[in-house]
C-alpha positions in Angstrom: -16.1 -32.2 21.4 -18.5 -28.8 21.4 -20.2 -30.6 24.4 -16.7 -31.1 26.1 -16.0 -27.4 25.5 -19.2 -26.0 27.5 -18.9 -28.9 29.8 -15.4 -27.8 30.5 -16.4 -23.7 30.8 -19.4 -24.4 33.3 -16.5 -26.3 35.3 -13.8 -23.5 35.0 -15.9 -20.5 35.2 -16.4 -20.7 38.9 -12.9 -20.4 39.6 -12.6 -17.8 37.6 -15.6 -15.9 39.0 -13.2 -15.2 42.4 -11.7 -12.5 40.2 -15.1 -10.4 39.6 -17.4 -12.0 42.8 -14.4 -12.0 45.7 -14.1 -9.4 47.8 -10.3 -10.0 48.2 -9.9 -8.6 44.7 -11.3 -5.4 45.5 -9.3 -4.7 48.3 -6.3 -5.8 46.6 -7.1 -3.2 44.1 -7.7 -0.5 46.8 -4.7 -1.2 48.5 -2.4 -0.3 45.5 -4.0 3.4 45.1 -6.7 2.2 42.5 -9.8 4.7 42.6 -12.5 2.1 42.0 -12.7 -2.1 41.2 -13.3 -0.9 37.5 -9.6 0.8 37.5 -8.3 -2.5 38.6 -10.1 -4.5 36.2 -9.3 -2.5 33.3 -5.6 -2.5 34.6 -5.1 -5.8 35.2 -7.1 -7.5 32.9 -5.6 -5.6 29.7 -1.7 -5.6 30.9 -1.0 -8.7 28.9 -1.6 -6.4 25.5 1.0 -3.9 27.0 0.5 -0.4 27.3 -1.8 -0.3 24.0 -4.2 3.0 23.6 -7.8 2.1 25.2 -8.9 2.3 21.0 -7.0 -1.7 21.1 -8.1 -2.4 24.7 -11.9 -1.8 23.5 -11.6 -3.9 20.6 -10.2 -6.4 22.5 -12.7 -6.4 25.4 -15.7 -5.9 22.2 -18.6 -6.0 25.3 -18.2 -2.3 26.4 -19.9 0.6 25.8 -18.2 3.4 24.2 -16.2 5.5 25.8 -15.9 3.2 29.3 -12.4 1.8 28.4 -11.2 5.5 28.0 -12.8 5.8 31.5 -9.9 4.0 33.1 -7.2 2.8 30.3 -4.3 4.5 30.7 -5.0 6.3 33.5 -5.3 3.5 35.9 -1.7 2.3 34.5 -0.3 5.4 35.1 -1.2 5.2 38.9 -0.5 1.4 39.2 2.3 -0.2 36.8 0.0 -3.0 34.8 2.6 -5.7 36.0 1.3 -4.7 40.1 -2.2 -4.9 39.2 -1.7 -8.2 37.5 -0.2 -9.5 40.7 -2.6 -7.9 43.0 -5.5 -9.5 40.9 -4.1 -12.8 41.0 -3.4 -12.6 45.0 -7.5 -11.1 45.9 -8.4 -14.2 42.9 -6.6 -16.9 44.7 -7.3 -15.5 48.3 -10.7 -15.8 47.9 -10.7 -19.3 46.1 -8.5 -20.5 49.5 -11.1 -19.2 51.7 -14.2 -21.2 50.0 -12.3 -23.6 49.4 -10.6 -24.5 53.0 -8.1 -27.5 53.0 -8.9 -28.6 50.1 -7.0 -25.6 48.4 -3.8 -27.5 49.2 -4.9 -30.6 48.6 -3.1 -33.5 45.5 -6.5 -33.2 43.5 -6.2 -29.1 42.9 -2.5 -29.8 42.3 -3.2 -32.4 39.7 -5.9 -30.2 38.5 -4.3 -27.7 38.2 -1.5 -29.0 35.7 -4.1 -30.8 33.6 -6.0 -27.4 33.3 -2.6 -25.3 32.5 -1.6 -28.2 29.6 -5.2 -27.6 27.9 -4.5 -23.6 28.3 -1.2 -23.8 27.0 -1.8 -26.2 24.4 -4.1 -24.4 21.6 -2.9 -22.4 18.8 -2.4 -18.6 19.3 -3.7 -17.2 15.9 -6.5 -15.2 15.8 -6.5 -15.3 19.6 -5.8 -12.0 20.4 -6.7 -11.7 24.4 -5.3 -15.6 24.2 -1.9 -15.0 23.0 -1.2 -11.8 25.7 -2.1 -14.1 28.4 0.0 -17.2 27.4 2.5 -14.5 27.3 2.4 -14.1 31.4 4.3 -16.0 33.5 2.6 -18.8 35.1 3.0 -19.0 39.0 4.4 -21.9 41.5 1.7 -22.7 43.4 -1.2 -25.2 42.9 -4.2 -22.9 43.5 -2.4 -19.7 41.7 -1.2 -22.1 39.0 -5.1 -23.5 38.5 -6.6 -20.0 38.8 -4.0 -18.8 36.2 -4.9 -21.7 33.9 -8.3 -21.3 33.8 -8.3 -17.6 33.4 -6.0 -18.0 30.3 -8.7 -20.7 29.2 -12.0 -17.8 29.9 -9.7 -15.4 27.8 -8.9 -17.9 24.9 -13.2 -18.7 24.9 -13.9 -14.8 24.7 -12.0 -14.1 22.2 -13.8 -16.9 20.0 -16.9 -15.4 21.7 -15.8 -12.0 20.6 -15.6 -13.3 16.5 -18.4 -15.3 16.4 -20.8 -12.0 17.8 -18.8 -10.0 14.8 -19.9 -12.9 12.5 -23.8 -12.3 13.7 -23.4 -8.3 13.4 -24.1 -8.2 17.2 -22.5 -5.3 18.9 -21.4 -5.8 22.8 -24.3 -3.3 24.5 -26.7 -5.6 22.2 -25.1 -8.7 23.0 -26.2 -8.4 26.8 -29.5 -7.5 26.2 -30.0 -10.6 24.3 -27.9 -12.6 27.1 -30.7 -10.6 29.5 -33.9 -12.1 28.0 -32.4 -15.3 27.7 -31.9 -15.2 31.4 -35.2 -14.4 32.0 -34.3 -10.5 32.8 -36.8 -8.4 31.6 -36.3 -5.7 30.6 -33.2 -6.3 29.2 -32.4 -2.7 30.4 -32.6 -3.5 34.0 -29.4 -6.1 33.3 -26.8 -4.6 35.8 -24.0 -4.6 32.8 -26.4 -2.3 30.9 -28.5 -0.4 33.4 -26.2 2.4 33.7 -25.8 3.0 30.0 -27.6 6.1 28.5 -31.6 5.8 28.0 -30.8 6.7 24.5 -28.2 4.3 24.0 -30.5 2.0 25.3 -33.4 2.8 23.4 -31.6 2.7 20.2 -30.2 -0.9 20.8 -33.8 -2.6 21.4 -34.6 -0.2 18.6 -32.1 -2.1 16.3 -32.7 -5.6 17.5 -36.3 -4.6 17.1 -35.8 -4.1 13.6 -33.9 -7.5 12.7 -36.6 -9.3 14.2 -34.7 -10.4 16.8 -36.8 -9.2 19.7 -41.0 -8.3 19.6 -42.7 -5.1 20.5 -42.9 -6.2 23.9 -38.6 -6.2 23.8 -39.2 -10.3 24.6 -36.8 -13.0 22.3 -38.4 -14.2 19.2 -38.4 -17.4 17.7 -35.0 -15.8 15.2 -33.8 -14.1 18.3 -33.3 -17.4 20.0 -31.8 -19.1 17.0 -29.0 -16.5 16.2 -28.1 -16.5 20.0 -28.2 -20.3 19.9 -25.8 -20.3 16.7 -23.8 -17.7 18.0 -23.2 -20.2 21.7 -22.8 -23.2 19.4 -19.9 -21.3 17.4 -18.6 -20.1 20.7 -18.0 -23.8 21.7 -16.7 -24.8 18.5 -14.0 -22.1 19.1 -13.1 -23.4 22.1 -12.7 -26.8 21.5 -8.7 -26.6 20.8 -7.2 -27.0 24.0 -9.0 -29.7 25.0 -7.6 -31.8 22.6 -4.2 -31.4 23.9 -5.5 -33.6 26.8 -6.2 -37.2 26.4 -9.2 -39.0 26.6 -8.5 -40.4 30.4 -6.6 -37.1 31.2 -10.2 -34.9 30.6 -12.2 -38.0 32.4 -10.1 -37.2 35.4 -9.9 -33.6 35.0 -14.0 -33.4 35.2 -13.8 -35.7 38.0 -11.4 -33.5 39.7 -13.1 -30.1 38.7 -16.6 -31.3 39.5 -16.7 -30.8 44.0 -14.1 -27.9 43.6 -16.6 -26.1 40.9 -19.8 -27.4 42.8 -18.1 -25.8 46.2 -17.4 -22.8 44.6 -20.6 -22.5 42.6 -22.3 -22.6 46.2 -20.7 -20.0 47.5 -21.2 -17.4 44.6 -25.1 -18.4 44.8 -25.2 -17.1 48.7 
C-alpha cells in the first residue's frame, strides 16, 4: 500500500502545485490588500486552525525558519479575514488548473475524479492529524475542478503532517530537512536551495555544521551513505503515514482513479516544467 501512497502523491501533487506555481494565486492575493504572496500563503493556508498565535501556526507548518511565521501570522489576518484569503486561494488554485487544463476542466473524468479523490480525503482518521483535521473542517465546494483541487489539497495536508512526525522521529529540524531534500536533488550547495537561500549565513552554517556532525553529510556538505538512509527511512515512514485514505477506496475505485489522474497530472506536470 506504501507504493500506492507515493504513487497517489506524484499524481495529486500537480494539482496542488497551481496554489504555489499559478500566477492566478498571487493576484488573487493582491487583489484583497495582501502586501506580498507570503501574507496570502500564511493567511490562507493556516485559517483552518483559526486565529491561533504564529507560536501553533509554526508548529504546525514545522519547515520554517524561526521567526518567518511571526513575519505574516496575524498580521496578514488582520488585513484580510482568514475565511477571504481561503476563498481567494482556492479561486487563483482552480483558475489556473482551468487554464492548463482547457475543456477538459469540465469534462465527466475530473468530475468522477474529483469525488473518488474527496472520498480518500475524507475518509482517514483525524487523530494525530493536526493540519488534517482543520482542513476536513472547511467546507468543500460544488464544483468539479474546485471540489478536486479541494480534495487533494486536504490529501497534501493530511501527508505533511505524517511528514511533519516522522522528521520529529529522526531529530531533523525543518531549515535541515531542506538541505538534505537539496543534495538529494542534486542542489549543491544545499544553501543555494531557494527555500533556504535567504536564511542567515550563520543559520546556515550552523545547520551543515550539525548534520556534519551526525554524519549525515561529508566535509564537502555532499549526502553520505547514513545521510541517504535516514532520508530514505524518513520518505518510507512518510508513505506509511499516508496510506489511510486510500483504503477507504476500493480496489477498482483506485485502478480508475490512477487512470483518471494519470493525463490530468501528466498535463499539468508539463506545464509547471515550462
Amino acid at each position: 500500500m506504501t507504493r500506492t501512497a507515493r504513487r497517489m502523491f506524484e499524481l495529486l501533487e500537480p494539482i496542488c502545485l497551481a496554489t504555489y506555481l499559478g500566477d492566478e494565486v498571487n493576484e488573487e492575493y493582491a487583489a484583497l490588500g495582501h502586501r506580498t504572496y507570503w501574507d496570502g500563503y500564511f493567511a490562507a493556508r493556516a485559517a483552518c486552525l483559526g486565529r491561533v498565535p504564529a507560536e501553533v501556526v509554526d508548529a504546525a507548518f514545522y519547515s520554517f525558519a524561526p521567526g518567518e511565521v511571526a513575519r505574516h501570522i496575524p498580521s496578514a489576518w488582520e488585513t484580510v479575514p482568514p475565511e477571504a484569503s481561503v476563498a481567494a486561494q482556492r479561486r487563483g488554485s482552480v483558475a489556473s488548473l482551468r487554464r492548463i487544463l482547457g475543456l477538459v476542466a469540465d469534462s465527466p473524468e475530473v468530475a468522477r475524479a474529483a469525488d473518488l479523490v474527496l472520498q480518500a480525503a475524507t475518509g482517514a482518521p483525524v487523530a494525530g492529524h493536526v493540519m488534517y483535521a482543520g482542513m476536513r473542517t472547511l467546507p468543500v465546494p460544488a464544483g468539479s475542478l474546485e471540489r478536486l483541487w479541494h480534495a487533494a489539497t486536504v490529501l497534501r495536508e493530511h501527508r505533511g503532517d505524517g511528514h511533519v512526525a516522522a522528521l520529529v522521529g529522526a531529530r531533523i529540524g525543518g531549515t535541515e530537512a531542506h538541505a538534505l531534500s537539496a543534495l538529494d536533488m542534486g542542489i549543491h550547495p544545499a544553501e543555494s536551495f531557494g527555500r533556504i537561500h535567504h536564511l542567515p549565513k550563520a543559520r546556515l552554517t550552523a545547520t551543515m555544521d550539525g548534520l556534519r556532525r551526525r554524519g549525515l553529510i561529508d566535509d564537502g556538505g555532499r549526502l553520505t551513505d547514513a545521510g541517504r538512509d535516514l532520508k530514505q527511512h524518513v520518505e518510507d515512514l512518510t508513505d506509511a503515514a499516508a496510506e489511510a485514505p486510500y483504503e477507504t477506496l476500493a480496489p477498482a475505485e483506485l485502478e480508475e482513479l490512477i487512470a483518471l489522474l494519470t493525463p490530468i497530472s501528466a498535463s499539468l506536470t508539463a506545464a509547471w516544467s515550462a
